[in-house]
VOPAGU-2260 file (C-alpha; in pm, 1 decimal, decimal comma):
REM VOPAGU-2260
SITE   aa  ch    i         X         Y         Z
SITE  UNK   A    0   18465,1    9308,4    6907,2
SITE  UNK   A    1   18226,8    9170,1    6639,9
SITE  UNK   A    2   17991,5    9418,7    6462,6
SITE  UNK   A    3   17627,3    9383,7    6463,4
SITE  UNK   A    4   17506,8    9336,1    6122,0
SITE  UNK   A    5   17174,0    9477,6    6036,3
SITE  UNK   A    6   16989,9    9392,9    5732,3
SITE  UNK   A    7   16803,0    9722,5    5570,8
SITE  UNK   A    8   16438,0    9753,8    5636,9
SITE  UNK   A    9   16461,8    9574,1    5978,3
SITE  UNK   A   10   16589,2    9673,8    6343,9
SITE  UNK   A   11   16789,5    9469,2    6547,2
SITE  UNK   A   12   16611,8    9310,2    6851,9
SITE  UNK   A   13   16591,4    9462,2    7198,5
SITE  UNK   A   14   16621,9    9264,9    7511,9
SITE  UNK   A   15   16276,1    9280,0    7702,3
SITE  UNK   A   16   16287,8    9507,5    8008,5
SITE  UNK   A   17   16311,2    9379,3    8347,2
SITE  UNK   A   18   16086,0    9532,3    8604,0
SITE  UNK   A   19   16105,7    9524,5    9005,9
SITE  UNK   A   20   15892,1    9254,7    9046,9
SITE  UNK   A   21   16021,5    8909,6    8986,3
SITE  UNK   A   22   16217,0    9010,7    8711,5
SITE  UNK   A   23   15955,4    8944,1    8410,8
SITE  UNK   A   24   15972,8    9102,4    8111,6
SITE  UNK   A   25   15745,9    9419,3    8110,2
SITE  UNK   A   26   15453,7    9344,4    7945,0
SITE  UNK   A   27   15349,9    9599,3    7638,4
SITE  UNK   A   28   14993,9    9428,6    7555,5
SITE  UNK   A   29   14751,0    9705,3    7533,7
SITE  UNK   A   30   14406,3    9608,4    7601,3
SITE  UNK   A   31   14219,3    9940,8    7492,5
SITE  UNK   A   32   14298,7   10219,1    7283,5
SITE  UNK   A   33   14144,4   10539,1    7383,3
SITE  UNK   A   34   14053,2   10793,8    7108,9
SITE  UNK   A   35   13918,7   11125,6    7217,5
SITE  UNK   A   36   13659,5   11226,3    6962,5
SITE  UNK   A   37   13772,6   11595,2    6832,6
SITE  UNK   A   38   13415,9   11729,7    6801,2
SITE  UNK   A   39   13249,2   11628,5    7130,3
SITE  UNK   A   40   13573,0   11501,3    7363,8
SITE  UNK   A   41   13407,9   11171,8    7457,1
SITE  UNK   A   42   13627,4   10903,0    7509,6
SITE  UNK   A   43   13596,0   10588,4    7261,6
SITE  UNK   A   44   13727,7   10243,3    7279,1
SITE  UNK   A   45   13902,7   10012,6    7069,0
SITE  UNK   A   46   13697,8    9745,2    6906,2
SITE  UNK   A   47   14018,1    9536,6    6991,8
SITE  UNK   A   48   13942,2    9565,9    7364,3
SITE  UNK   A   49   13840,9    9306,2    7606,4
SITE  UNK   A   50   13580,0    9686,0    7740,1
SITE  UNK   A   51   13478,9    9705,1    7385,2
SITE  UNK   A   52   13294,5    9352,4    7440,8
SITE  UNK   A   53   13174,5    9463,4    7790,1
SITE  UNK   A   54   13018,0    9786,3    7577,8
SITE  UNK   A   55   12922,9    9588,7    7310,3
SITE  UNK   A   56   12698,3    9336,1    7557,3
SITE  UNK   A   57   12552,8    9662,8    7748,1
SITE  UNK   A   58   12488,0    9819,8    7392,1
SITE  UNK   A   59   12324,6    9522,9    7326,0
SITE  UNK   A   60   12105,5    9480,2    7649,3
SITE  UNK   A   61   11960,4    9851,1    7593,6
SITE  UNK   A   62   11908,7    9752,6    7275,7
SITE  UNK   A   63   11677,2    9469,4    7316,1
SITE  UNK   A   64   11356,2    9635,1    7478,0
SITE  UNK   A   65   11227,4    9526,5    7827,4
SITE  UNK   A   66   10852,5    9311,3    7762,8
SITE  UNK   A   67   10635,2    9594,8    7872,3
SITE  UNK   A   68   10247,0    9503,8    7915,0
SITE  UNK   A   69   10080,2    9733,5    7706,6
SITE  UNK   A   70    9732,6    9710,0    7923,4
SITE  UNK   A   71    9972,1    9844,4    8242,7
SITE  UNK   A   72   10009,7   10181,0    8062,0
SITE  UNK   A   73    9785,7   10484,3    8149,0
SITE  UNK   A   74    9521,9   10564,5    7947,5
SITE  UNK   A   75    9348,0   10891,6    8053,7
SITE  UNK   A   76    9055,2   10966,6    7821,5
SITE  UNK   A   77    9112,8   11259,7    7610,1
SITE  UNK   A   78    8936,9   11487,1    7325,6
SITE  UNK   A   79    9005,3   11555,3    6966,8
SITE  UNK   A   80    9045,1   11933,6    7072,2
SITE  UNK   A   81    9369,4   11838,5    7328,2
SITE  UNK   A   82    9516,5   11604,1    7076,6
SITE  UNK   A   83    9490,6   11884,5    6821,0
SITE  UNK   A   84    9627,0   12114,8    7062,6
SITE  UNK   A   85    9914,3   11934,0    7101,7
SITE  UNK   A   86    9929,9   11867,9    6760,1
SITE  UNK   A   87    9987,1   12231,5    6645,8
SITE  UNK   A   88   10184,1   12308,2    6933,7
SITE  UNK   A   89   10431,4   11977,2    6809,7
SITE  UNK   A   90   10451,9   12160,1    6457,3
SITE  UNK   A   91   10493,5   12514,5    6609,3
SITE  UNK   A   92   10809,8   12370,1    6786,2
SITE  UNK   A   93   10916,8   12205,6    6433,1
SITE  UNK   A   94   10903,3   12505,0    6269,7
SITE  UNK   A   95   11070,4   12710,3    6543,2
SITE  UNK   A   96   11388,4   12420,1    6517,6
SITE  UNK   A   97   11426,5   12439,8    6173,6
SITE  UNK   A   98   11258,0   12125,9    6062,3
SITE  UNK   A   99   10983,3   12332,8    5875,6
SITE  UNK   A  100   10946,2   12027,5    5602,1
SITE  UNK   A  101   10772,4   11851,0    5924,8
SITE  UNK   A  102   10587,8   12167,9    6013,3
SITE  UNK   A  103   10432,6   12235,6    5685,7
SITE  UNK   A  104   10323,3   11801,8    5643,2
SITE  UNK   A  105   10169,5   11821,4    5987,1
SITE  UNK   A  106    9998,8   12159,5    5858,6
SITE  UNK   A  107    9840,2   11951,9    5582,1
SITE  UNK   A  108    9730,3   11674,0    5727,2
SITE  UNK   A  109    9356,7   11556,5    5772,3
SITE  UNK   A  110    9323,3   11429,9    6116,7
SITE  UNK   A  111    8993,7   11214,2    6244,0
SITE  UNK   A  112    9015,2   11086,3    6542,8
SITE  UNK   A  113    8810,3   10729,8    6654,1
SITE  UNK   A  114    8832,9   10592,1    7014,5
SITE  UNK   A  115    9243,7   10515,0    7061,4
SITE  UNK   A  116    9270,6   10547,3    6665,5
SITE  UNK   A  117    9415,1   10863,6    6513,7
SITE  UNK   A  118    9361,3   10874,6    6147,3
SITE  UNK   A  119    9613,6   11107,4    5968,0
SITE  UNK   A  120    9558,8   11161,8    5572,0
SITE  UNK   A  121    9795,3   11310,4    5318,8
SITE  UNK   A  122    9682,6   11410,5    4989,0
SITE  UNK   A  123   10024,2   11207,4    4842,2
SITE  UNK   A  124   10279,5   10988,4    4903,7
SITE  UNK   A  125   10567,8   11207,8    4924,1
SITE  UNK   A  126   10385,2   11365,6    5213,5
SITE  UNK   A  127   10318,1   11023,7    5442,2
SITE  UNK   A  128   10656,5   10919,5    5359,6
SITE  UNK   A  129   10824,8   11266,5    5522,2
SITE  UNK   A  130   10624,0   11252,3    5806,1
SITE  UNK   A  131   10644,0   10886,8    5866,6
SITE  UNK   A  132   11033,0   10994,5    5903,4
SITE  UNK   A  133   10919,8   11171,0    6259,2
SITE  UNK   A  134   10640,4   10985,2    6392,0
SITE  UNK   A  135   10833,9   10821,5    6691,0
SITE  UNK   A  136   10886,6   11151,9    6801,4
SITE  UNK   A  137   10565,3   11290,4    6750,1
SITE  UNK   A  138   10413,0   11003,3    6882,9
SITE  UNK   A  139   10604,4   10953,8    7216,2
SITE  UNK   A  140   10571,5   11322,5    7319,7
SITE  UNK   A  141   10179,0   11295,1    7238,3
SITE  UNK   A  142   10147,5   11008,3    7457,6
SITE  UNK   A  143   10334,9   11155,6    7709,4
SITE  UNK   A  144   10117,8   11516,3    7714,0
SITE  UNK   A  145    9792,9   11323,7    7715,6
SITE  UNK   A  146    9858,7   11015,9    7920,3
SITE  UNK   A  147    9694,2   10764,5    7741,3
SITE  UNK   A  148    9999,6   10487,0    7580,9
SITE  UNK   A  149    9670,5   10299,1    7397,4
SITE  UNK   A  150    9675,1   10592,2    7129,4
SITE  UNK   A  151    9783,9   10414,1    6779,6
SITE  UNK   A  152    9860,9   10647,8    6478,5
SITE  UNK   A  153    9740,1   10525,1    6093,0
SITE  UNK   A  154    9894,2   10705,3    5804,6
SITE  UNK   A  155    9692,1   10701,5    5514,4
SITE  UNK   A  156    9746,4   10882,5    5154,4
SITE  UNK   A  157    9415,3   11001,0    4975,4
SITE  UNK   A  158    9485,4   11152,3    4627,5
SITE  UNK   A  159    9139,0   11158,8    4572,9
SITE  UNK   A  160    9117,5   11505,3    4760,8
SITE  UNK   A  161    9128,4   11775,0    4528,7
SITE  UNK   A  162    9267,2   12101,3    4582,2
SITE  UNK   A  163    9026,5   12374,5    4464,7
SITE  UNK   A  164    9190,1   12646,6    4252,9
SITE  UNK   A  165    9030,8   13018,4    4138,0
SITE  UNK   A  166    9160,7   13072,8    3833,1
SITE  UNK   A  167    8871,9   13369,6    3758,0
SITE  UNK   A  168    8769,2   13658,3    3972,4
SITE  UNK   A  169    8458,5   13494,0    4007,3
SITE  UNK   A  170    8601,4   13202,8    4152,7
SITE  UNK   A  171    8838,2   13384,8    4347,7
SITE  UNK   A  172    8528,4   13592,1    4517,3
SITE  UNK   A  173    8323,3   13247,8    4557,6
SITE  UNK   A  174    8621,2   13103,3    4717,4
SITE  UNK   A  175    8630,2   13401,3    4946,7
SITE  UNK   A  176    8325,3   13391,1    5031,6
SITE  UNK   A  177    8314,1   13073,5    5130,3
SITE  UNK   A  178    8606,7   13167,8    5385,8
SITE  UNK   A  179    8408,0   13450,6    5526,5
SITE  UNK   A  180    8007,7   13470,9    5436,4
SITE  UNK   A  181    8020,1   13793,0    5557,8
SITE  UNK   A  182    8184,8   13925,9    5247,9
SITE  UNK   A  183    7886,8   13822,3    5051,8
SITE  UNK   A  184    7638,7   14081,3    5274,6
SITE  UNK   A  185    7970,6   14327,6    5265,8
SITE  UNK   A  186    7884,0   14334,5    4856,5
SITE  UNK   A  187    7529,0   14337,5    4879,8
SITE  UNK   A  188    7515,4   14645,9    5172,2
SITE  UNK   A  189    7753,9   14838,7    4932,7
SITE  UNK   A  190    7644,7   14778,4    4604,7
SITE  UNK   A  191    8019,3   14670,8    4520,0
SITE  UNK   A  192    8070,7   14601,9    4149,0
SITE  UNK   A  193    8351,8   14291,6    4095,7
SITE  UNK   A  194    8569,4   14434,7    3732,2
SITE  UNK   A  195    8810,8   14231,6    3602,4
């Protein structure tokens, strides 16, 4: 009886298994490795795989958008006091989901509204830049709520707008009263006295 030698680092070779049918070797090729993602248990496949090409065309096809004719969308007229609704009730949700950066830009924001032409203005760059970050969002549900797909959305910074600030008492009660003129006949009926 001659012993097999076998070399370190190496196995020796086994015969390939003989099934039932026809007596072929049993073929080990696997075609797709499935991985089972830990957080959300969805099944992923191999990039190896001839279904990893099949995904990779349908990826693709969803991908590449269908040619939609723009003119075949609705467009319901609409006011500037429903877009604003909406609006405000887009940053209320923002706020409510955590994403009060987006809230607070919204909040700031100098809307004008011409024809199918919404004209948002941020007193800086930093501003347009975070809210650019959510528009498609913003946008699609806005379309959605009013009906009208012809509304466009222009993003513009002005840093010419200056923010008043009351540094004095005087200015404080100015700026007050220019919140609420009723303040100023409030002094006037009461003789009130403004002390530093």
């Amino acid at each position: 009886m001659e012993d097999a030698k076998v070399v370190r680092g190496s196995e020796p070779k086994k015969e390939p298994e003989k099934t039932d049918n026809n007596s072929s070797p049993k073929e080990e090729l696997e075609t797709q490795k499935v991985i089972i993602s830990k957080g959300t248990n969805e099944h992923q496949v191999s990039a190896l795989s001839l279904k990893s090409i099949r995904k990779k065309r349908e990826l693709e096809a969803s991908i590449n958008p269908v040619a939609i004719n723009q003119e075949d969308l609705p467009k319901d007229s609409f006011t500037f006091e429903q877009l604003k609704e909406y609006w405000d009730y887009c940053s209320k949700q923002y706020y409510a989901t955590g994403r009060m950066l987006m809230s607070s830009t919204m909040n700031m924001a100098q809307l004008s509204l011409d024809d199918c032409l919404l004209i948002v203005e941020f007193p800086n760059e930093g501003s347009k830049l975070s809210f650019e970050e959510n528009l498609y969002d913003l946008v699609s549900f806005i379309h959605k709520k009013l009906n009208n797909y012809h509304l466009k959305i222009e993003v513009k910074v002005n840093e010419k707008a200056e923010i008043k600030r009351a540094y004095t008492i005087n200015d404080k009660l100015d700026y007050l009263k220019e919140l609420n003129p009723a303040l100023d006949v409030l002094i006037k009926t009461f003789d009130l006295e403004i002390k530093p």
